[in-house]
C-alpha positions as CSV (number, residue, x, y, z in Angstrom):
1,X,41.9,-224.1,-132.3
2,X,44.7,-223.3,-129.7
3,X,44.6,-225.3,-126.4
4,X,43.5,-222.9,-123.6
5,X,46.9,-221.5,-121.7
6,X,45.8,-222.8,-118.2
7,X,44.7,-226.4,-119.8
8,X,47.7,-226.7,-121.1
9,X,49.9,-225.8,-118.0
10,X,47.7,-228.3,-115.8
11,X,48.6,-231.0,-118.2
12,X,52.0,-229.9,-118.0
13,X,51.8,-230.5,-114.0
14,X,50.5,-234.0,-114.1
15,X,52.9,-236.7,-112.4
16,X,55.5,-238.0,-114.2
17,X,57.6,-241.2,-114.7
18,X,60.3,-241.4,-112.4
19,X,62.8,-241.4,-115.4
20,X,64.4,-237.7,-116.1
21,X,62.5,-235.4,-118.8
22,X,63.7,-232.6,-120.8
23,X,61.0,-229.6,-121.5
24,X,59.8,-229.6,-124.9
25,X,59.0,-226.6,-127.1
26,X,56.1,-226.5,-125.7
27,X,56.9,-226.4,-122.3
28,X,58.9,-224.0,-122.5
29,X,56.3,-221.7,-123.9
30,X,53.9,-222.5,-121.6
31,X,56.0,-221.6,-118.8
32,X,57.3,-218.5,-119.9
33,X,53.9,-217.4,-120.3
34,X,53.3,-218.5,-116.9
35,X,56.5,-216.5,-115.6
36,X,55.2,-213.4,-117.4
37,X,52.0,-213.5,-115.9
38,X,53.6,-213.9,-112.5
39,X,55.7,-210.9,-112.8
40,X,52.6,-208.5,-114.2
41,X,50.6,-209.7,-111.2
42,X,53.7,-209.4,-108.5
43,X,54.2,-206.3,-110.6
44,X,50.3,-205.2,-109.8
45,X,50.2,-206.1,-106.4
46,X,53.7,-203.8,-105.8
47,X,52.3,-201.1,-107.3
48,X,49.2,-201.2,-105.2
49,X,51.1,-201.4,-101.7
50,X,53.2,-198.3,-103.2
51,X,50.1,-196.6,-103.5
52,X,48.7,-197.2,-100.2
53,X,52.0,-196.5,-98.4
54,X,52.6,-193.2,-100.3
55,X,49.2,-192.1,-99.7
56,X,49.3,-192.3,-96.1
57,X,53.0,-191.4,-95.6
58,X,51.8,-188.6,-98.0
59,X,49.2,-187.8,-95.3
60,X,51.7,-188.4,-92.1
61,X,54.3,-185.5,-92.7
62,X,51.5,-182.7,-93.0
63,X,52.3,-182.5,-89.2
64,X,54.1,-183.8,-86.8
65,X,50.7,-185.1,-84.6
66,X,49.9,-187.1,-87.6
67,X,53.4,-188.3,-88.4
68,X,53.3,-189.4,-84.3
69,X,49.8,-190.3,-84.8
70,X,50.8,-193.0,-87.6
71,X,53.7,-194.0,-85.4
72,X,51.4,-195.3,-83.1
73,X,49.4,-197.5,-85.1
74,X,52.1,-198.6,-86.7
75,X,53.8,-199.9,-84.1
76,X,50.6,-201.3,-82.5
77,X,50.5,-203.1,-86.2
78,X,54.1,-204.4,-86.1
79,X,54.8,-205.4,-82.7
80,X,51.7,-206.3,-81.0
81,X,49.3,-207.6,-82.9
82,X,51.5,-209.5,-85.7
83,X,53.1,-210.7,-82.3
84,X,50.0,-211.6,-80.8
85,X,50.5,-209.9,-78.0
86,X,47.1,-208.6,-76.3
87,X,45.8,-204.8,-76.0
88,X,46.5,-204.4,-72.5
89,X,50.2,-204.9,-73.4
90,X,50.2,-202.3,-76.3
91,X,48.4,-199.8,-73.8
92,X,51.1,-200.3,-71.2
93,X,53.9,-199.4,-74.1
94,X,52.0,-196.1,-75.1
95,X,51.9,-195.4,-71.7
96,X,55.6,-195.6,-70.9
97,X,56.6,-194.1,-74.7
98,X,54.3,-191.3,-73.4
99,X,56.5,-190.8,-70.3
100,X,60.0,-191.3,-71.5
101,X,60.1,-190.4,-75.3
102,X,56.9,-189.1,-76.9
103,X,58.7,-185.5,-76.9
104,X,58.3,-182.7,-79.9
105,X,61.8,-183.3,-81.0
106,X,60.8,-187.2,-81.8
107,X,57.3,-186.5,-83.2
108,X,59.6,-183.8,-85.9
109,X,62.2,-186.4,-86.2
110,X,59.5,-189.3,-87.0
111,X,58.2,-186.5,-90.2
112,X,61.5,-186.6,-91.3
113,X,62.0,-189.6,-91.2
114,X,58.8,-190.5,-93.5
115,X,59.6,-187.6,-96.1
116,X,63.0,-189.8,-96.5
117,X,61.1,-192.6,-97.0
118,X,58.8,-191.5,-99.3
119,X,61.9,-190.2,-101.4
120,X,63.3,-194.0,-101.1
121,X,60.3,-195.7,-102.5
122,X,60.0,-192.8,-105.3
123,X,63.5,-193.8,-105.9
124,X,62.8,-197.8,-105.9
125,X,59.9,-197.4,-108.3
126,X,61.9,-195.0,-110.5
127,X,65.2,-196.2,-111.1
128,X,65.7,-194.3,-114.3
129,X,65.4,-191.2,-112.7
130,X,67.4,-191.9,-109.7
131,X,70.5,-189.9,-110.9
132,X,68.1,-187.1,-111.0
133,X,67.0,-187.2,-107.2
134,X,69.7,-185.7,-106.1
135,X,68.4,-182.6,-105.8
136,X,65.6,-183.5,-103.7
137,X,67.8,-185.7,-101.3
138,X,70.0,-182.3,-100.9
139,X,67.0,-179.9,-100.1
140,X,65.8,-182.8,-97.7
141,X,68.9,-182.6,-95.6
142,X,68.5,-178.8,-95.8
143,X,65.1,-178.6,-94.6
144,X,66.4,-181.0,-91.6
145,X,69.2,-179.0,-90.5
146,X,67.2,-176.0,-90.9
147,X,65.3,-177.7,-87.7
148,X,68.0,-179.2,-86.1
149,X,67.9,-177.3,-82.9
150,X,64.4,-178.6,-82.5
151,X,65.5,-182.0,-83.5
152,X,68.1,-182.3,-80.8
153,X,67.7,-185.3,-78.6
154,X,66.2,-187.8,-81.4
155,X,68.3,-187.1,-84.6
156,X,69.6,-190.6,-84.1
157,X,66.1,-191.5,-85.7
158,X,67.6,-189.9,-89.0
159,X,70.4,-192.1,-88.7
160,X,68.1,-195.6,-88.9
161,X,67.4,-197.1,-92.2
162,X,64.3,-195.7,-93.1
163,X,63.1,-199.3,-94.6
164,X,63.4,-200.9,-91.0
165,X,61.2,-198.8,-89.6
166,X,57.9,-200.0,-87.8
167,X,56.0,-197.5,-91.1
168,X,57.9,-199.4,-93.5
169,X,57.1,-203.0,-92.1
170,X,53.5,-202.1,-91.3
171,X,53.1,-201.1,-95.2
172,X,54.8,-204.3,-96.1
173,X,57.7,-202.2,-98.2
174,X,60.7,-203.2,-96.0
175,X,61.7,-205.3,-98.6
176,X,61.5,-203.4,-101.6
177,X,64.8,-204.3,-104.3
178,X,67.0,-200.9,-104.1
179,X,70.5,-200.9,-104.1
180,X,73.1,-197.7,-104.3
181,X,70.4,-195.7,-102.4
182,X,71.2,-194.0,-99.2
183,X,68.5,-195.4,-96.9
184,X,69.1,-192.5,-94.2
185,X,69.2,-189.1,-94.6
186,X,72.3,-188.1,-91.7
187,X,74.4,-190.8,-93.3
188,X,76.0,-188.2,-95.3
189,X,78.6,-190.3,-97.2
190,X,76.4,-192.0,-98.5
191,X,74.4,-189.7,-99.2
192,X,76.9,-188.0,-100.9
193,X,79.4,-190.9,-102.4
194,X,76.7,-192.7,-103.7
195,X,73.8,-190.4,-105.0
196,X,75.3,-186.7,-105.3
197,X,78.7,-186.7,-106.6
198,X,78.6,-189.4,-109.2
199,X,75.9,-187.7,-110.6
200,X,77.9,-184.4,-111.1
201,X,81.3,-186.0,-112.5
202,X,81.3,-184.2,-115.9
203,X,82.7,-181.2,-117.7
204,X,79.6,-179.9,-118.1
205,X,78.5,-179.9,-114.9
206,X,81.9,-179.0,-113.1
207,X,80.2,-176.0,-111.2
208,X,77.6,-178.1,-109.9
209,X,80.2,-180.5,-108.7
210,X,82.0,-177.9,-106.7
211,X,78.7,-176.4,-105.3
212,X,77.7,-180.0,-104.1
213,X,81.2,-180.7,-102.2
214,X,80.8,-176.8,-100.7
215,X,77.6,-178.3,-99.7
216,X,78.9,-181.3,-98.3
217,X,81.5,-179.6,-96.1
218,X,78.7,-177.0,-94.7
219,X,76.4,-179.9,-93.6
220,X,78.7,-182.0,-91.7
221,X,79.9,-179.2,-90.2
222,X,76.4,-178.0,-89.4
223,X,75.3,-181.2,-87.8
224,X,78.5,-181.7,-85.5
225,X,78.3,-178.0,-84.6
226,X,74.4,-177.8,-83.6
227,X,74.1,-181.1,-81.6
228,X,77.7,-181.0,-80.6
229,X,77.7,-177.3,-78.1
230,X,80.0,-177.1,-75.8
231,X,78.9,-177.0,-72.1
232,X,77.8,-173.6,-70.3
233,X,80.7,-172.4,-68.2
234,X,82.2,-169.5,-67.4
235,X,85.5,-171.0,-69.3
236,X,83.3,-172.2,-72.3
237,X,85.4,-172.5,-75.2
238,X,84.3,-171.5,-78.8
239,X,83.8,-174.4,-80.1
240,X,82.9,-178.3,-78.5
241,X,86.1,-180.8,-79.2
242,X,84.0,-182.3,-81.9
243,X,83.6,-179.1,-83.9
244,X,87.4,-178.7,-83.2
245,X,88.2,-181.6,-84.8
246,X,85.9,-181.0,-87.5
247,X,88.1,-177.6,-88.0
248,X,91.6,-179.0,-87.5
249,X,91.1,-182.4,-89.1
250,X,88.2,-183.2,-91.2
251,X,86.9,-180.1,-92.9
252,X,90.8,-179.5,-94.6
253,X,90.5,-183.4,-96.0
254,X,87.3,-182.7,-97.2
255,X,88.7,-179.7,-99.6
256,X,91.3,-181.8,-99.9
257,X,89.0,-184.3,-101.8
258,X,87.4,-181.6,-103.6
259,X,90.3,-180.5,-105.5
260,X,91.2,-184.0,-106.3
261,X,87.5,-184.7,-107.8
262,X,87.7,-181.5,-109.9
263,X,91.2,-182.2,-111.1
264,X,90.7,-186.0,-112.1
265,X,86.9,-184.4,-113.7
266,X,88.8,-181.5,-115.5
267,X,90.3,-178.6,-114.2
268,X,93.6,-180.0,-113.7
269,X,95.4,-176.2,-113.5
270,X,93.0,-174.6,-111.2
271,X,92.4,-177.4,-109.0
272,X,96.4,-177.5,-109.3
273,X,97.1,-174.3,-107.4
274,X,94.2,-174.9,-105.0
275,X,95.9,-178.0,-104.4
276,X,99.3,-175.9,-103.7
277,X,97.9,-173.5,-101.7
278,X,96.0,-175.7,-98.9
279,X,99.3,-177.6,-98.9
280,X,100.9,-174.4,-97.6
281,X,97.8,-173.7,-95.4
282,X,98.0,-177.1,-93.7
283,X,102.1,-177.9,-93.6
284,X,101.7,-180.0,-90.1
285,X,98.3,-182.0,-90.9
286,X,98.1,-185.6,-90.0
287,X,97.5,-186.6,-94.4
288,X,100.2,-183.6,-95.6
289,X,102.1,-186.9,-96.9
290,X,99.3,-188.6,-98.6
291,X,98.0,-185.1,-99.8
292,X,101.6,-185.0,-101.4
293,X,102.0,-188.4,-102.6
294,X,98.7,-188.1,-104.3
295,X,98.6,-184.5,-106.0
296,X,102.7,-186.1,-107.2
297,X,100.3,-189.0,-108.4
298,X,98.1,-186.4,-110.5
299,X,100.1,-184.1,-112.1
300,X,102.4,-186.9,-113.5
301,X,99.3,-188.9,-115.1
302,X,98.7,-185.5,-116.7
303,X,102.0,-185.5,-118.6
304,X,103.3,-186.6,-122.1
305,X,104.9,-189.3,-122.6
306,X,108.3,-189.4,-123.3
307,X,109.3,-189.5,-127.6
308,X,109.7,-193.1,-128.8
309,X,112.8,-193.8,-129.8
310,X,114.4,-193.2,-133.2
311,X,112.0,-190.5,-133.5
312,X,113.3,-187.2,-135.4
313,X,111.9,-184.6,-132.6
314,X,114.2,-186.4,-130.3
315,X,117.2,-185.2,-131.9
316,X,116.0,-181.8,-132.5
317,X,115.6,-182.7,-136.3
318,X,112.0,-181.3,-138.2
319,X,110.0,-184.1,-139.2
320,X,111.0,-185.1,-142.5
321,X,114.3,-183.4,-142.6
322,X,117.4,-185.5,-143.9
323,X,121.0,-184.6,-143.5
324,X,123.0,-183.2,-146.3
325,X,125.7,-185.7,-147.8
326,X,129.3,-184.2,-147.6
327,X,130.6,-182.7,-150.6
């Protein structure tokens, strides 16, 4: 009969000689098994405190009173009593955050801020479908510049990594193993750069590509517009100097990348006279060189190599062809 798994490990954890051992056959099996049970129960527990988080994150963005409301204990959780600090102290803080920053536009930010969350840890426990997300992460963004005038005054909140946040810590997911996510949702190239476009890099979904850097360009230049107003005056100008800039300077490098992406994706000829044309649109722009040195760059990757030599098209001759001998 087979020894017992457990009996055999404790024997395998009984002092040794001081002289160096090897691990046998056997324990080597035995600790693999033991490894393997380690990872299904750290794999267990995870799941669990995914679980409990999503279900009362789930709960938190239903309003923004319960998304404020779970703020609060929360932060009670993480930085009183883990600290050990007493309930008069904690008290005292709600009493000042009631005062200085317990406004609407911080109670909508803080529901944002979950549903992001909630999108990371759907992303962390689905990593085969993270290409897929993109989609959601888009319409997220939407749905917070949709409220961005009400947001104004605590959209730095959307800024803040989503898994340092006093939720996160409370629900013990802080440290949850994602990489190439972006962990805020106003972090847009990130966002962008390392969840969107990748994604869409194909012939097949060239369309989608250029819909995605259209929508790129509209949401920077949504945020800086909307929390970026110029000052009432009687000499108010159109736009603030941010949104100026956004105009003069970075909106035209953004196309600029666009027609680069679909060119080096595909559609080298219309991306070609796109590329032409917003050279002739922007003649004094701070990158015109670059722009030029790199469209030079791309259309002579694009071209055939020259004939090796000896070869009969190079001196005009058919292929196959041999000269007639002189009579």
């Amino acid at each position: 009969m087979k020894p017992p798994v457990l009996f055999l490990f404790a024997l395998l954890l009984l002092p040794v000689s001081g002289e160096p051992e090897k691990l046998s056959a056997l324990d080597v099996q035995l600790l693999l098994e033991k490894i393997k049970d380690l990872r299904e129960g750290s794999q267990k527990r995870v799941g669990a405190r995914y679980t409990t988080a999503h279900s009362a994150f789930r709960a938190a963005i239903q309003s923004d009173a319960a998304a404020h409301a779970l703020f609060l204990n929360c932060t009670e959780k993480v930085q009183f009593e883990d600290k050990q600090k007493s309930g008069s102290e904690f008290r005292d803080w709600k009493r000042r955050h009631k005062e200085r920053t317990d406004t609407p536009s911080f109670r909508r930010a803080l529901r944002h801020q979950l549903n992001w969350l909630l999108l990371t840890l759907q992303a962390a426990s689905e990593p085969k479908e993270r290409d897929n997300m993109w989609t959601k992460a888009l319409d997220h963004i939407d749905t917070i510049l949709k409220d961005a005038e009400d947001l104004e005054g605590s959209q730095h909140l959307l800024r803040q990594n989503v898994l340092n946040t006093v939720f996160a810590e409370a629900y013990s997911v802080d440290n949850i193993d994602i990489t190439d996510w972006p962990n805020s949702p106003l972090h847009l190239e990130a966002v962008y750069e390392g969840l969107v476009l990748p994604s869409l890099r194909s012939l097949k979904t060239l369309s989608q590509l250029e819909q995605a850097w259209e929508r790129r360009i509209l949401h920077e230049g949504t945020m800086i517009e909307i929390w970026n107003k110029p000052k009432k005056g009687l000499s108010r100008p159109e736009h603030s100097a941010p949104m100026e800039k956004f105009l003069e300077v970075r909106r035209p490098q953004l196309q600029w990348q666009k027609q680069m992406d679909l060119f080096q994706v595909g559609d080298q000829k219309g991306a070609s006279l796109r590329m032409l044309k917003h050279l002739e649109t922007y003649p004094s722009h701070r990158d015109i060189a670059t722009w030029i040195a790199e469209f030079q760059s791309a259309v002579k990757s694009q071209s055939a190599p020259p004939p090796a030599a000896g070869d009969p098209e190079e001196a005009g001759e058919e292929p196959g062809s041999t000269e007639e001998s002189a009579p």
